[in-house]
C-alpha positions in Angstrom: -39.9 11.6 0.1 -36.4 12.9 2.3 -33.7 11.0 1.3 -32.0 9.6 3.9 -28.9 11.3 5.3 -25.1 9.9 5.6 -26.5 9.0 10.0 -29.2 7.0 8.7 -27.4 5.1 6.2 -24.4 4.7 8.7 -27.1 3.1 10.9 -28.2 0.5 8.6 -24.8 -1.0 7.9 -22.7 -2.6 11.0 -19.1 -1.3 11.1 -17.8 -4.7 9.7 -19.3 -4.0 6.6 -19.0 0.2 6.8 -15.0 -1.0 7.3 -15.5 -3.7 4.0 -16.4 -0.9 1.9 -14.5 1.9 3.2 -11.0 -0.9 2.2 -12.3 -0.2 -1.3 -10.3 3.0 -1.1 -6.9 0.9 -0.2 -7.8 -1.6 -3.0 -7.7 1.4 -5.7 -4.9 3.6 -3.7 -2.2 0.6 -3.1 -3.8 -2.8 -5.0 -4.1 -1.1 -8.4 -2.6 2.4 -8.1 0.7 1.1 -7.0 1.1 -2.4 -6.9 -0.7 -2.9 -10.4 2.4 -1.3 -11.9 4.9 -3.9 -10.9 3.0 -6.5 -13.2 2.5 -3.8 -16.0 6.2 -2.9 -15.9 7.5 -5.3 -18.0 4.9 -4.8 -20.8 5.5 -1.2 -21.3 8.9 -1.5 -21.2 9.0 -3.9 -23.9 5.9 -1.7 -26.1 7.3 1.6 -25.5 11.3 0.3 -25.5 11.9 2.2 -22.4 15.2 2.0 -21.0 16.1 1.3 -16.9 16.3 4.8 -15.8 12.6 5.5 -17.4 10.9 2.6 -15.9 12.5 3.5 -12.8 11.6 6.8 -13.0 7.4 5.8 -13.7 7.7 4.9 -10.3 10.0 7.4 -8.4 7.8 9.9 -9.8 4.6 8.0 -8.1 6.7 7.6 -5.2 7.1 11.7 -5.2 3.4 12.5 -5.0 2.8 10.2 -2.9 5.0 11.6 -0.7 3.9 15.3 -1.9 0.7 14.4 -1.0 1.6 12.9 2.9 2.9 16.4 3.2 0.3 17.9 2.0 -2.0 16.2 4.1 0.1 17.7 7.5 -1.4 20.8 6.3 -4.7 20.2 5.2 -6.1 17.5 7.6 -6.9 19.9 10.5 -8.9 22.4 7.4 -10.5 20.4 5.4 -11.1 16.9 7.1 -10.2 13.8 6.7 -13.5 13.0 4.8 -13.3 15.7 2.0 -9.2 14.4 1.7 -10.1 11.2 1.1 -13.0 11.9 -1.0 -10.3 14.0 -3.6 -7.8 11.5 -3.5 -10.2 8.5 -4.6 -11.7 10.2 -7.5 -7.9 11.7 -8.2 -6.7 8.3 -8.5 -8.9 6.4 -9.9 -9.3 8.5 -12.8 -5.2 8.5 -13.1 -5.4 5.0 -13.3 -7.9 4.9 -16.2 -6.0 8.0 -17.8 -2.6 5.8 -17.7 -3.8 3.3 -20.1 -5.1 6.4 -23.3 -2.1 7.8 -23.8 1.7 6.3 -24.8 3.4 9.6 -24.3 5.8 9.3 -21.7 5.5 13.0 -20.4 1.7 11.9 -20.2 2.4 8.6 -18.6 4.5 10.7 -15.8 2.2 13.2 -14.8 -0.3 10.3 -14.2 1.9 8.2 -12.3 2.5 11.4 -10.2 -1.3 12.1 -9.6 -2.0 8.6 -8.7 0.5 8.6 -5.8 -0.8 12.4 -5.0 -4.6 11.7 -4.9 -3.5 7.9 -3.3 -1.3 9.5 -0.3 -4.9 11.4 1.1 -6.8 8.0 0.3 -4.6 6.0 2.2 -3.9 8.6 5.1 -7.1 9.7 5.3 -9.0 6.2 4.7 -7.0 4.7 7.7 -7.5 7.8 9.9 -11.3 6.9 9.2 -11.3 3.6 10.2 -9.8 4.1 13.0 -13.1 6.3 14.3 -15.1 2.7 13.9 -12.4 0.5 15.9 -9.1 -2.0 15.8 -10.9 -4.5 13.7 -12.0 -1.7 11.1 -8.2 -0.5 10.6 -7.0 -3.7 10.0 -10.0 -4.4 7.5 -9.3 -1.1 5.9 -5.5 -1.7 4.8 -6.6 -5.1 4.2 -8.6 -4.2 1.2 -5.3 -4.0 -0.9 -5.3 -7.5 -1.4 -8.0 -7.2 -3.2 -6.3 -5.2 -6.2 -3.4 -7.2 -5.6 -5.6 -10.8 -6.2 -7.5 -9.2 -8.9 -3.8 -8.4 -11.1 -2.5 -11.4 -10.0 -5.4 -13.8 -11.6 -5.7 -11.3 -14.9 -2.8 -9.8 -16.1 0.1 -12.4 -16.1 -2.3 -14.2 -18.5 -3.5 -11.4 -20.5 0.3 -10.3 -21.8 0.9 -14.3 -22.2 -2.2 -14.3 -25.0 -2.1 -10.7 -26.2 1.5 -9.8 -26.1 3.3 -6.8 -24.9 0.5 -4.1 -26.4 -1.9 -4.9 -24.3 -0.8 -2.6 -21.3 -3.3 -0.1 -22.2 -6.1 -2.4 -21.9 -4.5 -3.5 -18.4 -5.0 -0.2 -16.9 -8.3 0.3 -18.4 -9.4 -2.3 -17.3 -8.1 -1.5 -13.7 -9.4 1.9 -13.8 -12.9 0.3 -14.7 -12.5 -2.1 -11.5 -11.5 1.1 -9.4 -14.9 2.5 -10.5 -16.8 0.3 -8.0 -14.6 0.1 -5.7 -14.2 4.4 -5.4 -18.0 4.5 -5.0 -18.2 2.0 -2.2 -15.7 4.1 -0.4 -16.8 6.9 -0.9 -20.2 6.5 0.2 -19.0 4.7 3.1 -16.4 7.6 4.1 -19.8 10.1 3.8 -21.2 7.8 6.9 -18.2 8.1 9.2 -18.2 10.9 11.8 -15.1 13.4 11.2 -12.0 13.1 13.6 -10.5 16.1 13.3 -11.4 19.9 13.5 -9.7 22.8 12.8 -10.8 24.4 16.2 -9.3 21.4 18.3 -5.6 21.0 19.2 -3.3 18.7 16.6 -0.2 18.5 18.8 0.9 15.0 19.9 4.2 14.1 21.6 6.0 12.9 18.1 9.2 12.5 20.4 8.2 9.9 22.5 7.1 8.0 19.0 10.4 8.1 17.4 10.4 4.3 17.3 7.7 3.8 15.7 7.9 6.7 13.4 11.7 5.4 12.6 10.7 2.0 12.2 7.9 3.4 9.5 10.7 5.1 7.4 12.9 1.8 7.3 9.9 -0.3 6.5 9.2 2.1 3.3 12.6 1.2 2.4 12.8 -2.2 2.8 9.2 -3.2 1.7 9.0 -1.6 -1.7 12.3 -3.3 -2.7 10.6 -6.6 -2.7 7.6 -5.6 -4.4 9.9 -3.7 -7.0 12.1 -6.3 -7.7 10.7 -9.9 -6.7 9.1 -10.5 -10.1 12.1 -9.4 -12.3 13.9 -12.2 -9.5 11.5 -14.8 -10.4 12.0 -14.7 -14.0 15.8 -14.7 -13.4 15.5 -17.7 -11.0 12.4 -19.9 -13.3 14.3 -22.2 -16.0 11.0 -23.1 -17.9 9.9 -19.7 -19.4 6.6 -21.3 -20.3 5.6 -21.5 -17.0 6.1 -17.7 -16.2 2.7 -16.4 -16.4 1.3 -19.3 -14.0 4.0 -18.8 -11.3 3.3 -14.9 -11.4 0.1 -15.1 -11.4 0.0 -17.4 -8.6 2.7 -15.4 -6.5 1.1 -12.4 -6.9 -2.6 -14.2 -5.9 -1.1 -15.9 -2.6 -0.2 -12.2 -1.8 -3.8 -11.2 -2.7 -5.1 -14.1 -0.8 -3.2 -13.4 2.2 -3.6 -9.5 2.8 -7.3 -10.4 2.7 -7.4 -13.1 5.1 -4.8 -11.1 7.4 -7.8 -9.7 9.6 -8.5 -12.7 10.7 -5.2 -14.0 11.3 -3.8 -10.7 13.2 -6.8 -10.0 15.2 -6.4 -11.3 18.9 -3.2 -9.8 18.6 -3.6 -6.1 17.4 -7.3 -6.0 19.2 -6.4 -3.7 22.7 -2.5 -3.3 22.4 -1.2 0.7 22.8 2.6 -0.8 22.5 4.6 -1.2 18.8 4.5 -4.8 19.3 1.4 -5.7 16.9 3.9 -3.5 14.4 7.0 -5.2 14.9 5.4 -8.6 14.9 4.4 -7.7 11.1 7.8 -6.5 10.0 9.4 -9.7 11.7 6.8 -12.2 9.8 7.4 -9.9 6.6 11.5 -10.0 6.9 11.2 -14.0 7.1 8.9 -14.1 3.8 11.5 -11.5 2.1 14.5 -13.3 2.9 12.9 -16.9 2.1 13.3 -17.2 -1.6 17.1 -16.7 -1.1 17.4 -19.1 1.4 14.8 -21.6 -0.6 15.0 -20.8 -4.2 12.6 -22.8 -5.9 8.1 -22.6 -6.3 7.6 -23.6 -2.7 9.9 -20.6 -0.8 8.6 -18.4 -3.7 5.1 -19.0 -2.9 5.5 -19.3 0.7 7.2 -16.2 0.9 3.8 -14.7 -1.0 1.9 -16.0 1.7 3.8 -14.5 4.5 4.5 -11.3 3.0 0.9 -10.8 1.8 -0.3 -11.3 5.4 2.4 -8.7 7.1 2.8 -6.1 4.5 -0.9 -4.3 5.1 -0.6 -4.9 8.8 2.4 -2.9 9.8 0.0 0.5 8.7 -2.5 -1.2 10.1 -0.2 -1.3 13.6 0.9 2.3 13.2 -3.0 3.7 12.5 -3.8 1.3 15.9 -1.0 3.0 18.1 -2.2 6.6 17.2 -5.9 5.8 17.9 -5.4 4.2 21.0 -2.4 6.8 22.0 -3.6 10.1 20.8 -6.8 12.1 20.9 -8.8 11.7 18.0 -7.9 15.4 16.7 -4.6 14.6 16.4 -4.8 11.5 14.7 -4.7 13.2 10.7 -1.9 15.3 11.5 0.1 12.0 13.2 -1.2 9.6 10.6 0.5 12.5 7.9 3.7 12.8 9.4 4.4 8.9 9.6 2.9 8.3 6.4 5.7 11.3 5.0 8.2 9.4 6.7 7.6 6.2 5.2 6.8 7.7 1.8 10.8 9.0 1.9 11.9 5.7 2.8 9.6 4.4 -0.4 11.2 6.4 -2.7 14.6 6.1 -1.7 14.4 1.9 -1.6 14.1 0.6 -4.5 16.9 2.6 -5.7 19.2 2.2 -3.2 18.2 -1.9 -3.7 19.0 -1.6 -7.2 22.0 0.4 -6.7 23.7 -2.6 -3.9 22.2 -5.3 -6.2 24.6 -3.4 -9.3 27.2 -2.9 -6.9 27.4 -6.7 -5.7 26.1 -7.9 -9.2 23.5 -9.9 -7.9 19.9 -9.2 -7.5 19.7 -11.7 -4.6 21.7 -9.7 -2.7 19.8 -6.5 -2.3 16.9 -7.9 -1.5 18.7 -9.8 1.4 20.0 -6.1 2.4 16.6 -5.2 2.1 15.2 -8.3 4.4 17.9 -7.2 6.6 16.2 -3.7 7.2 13.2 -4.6 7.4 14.3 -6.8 10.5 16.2 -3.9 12.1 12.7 -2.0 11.6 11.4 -4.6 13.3 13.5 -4.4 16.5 12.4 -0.5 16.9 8.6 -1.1 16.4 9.0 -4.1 19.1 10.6 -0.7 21.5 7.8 1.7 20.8 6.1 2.4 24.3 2.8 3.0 25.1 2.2 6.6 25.5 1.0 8.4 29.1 
């Protein structure tokens, strides 16, 4: 009996669902890869006795190949597809995320922190380039899936340090490589369906000029974003008087967030569904710099876990508003190569943030302050997005 081909499968699913499963690859590249670490952080620090420069440097080297890997993807799309790209950089991540959690070597550690953001730059290009061949609604869906990682940390991990102790980080990532299993697979098999957008025989050239607002507000939201996620847990337990209540306000923080990026589809839809301008984008940043800047403003479990709620429902979209103004702007075999350079742009800005955020926060000798620099730039980010054009 034939087994059915990737058309046939494609045809039994509706893109609702293809778009469900395709997210997987967001979950693995951003929930777990990236995100995963924040919580994971502290616990390896405190195993391994790392000082600040090496745990900053776990994640400026994930930061690098991610951004490696945007570049990379400039020059590959238009050869080998967006398909095969994403394909590579699920299985590359996924099994970095499992590797992370056999080894304590810190040369070891590194290089899989590095492959992570490598193989998760072509999942998350790539993955978004795809959804946008099955609508709006799928791209939105696909960035969504992050949440899922992020609600899946959020419930576990804050509780299993609390009962295990410090030496359980391996089993963290293990177990998050495990989840990623799944999740790769669903992807994967969904990305096979999907009819490839670009082609090596068609013309890549777009007018990047005329999308120098949006491509400018991309780079400032990489460096205002990742300061929050960097440093808004290491805030918490600076600002929570009653230590024993640590692991239930994390967990809950970082489950809001979860709980939010999920539900964001729903919540953005009317307004991303048909718009070629940057104002779906700049709406995001603007609801994202107001949940940024609100536990300085209302420092206590209400603005922390409101500010969850409104950053986990903004952070996913603003990709989510760039991949919508290529589709609808560009012709589909330009779309990798666009989707590449932004993503490049906002993995420099990524790398450079949380830094620079700790390197103000020294300077001023408050935490509270960076991160109100970094609301500050996500706002201005906001403003350009708002002035991106539609294209002619």
């Amino acid at each position: 009996m034939a087994r059915p081909s990737g058309a046939d499968v494609a045809a039994t699913m509706n893109p609702g669902a293809l778009a469900w499963a395709l997210s997987g690859g967001s979950a693995v590249a951003v929930g777990f890869a990236r995100f995963g670490y924040a919580l994971i952080l502290p616990a390896m620090r405190s195993d391994l006795h790392l000082n600040y420069a090496q745990s900053g440097w776990l994640n400026t080297v994930n930061a690098l190949g991610y951004l490696l890997g945007s570049l990379l993807t400039i020059h590959f799309v238009a050869r080998l597809g967006n398909r095969r790209l994403f394909m590579g950089g699920m299985v590359l991540t996924t099994l970095s995320v499992l590797a992370s959690g056999l080894t304590q070597d810190f040369f070891w550690l590194s290089v899989y922190r590095f492959a992570a953001g490598f193989g998760g730059a072509g999942a998350f290009i790539c993955g978004g380039v795809l959804a946008g061949v099955l609508g709006t609604r799928a791209i939105v869906i696909f960035f969504s899936g992050g949440g899922l990682g992020m609600l899946l940390t959020g419930a576990a991990l804050p509780w299993l340090f609390e009962w295990q102790g410090a030496v359980a980080w391996p089993v963290a990532w293990i177990a998050m490589g495990i989840i990623c299993l799944p999740c790769a697979v669903a992807a994967i098999r969904a990305a096979a369906t999907i009819a490839e957008p670009s082609s090596a025989r068609a013309s890549a050239r777009w007018p990047w000029r005329s999308c120098l607002p949006m491509l400018s507000a991309y780079f400032i939201f990489g460096l205002g974003y990742i300061a929050y996620m960097t440093f808004m847990v290491a805030w918490v337990r600076q600002h929570t008087a009653d230590a024993t209540h640590l692991a239930m306000i994390t967990s809950v923080m970082w489950g809001l967030l979860g709980v939010a990026t999920l539900l964001a589809p729903v919540l953005w839809a009317r307004l991303f569904n048909g718009r070629r301008d940057g104002l779906p984008m700049g709406a995001a940043l603007l609801v994202l710099t107001a949940g940024a800047g609100l536990p300085l403003v209302l420092p206590n479990l209400a603005g922390i876990w409101l500010s969850a709620m409104l950053v986990g429902s903004s952070v996913f979209m603003v990709p989510s508003g760039v991949t919508g103004f290529v589709k609808s702007n560009l012709a589909q075999p330009a779309w990798g190569n666009a989707m590449a350079v932004a993503t490049s742009l906002f993995a420099i800005g990524q790398t450079i943030g949380p830094a620079a955020c700790g390197w103000i926060s020294d300077l001023a000798g408050s935490l509270s302050f960076g991160l109100a620099v970094s609301a500050a730039v996500l706002l201005v980010a906001s403003v350009l997005a708002a002035w991106q054009k539609p294209l002619a």
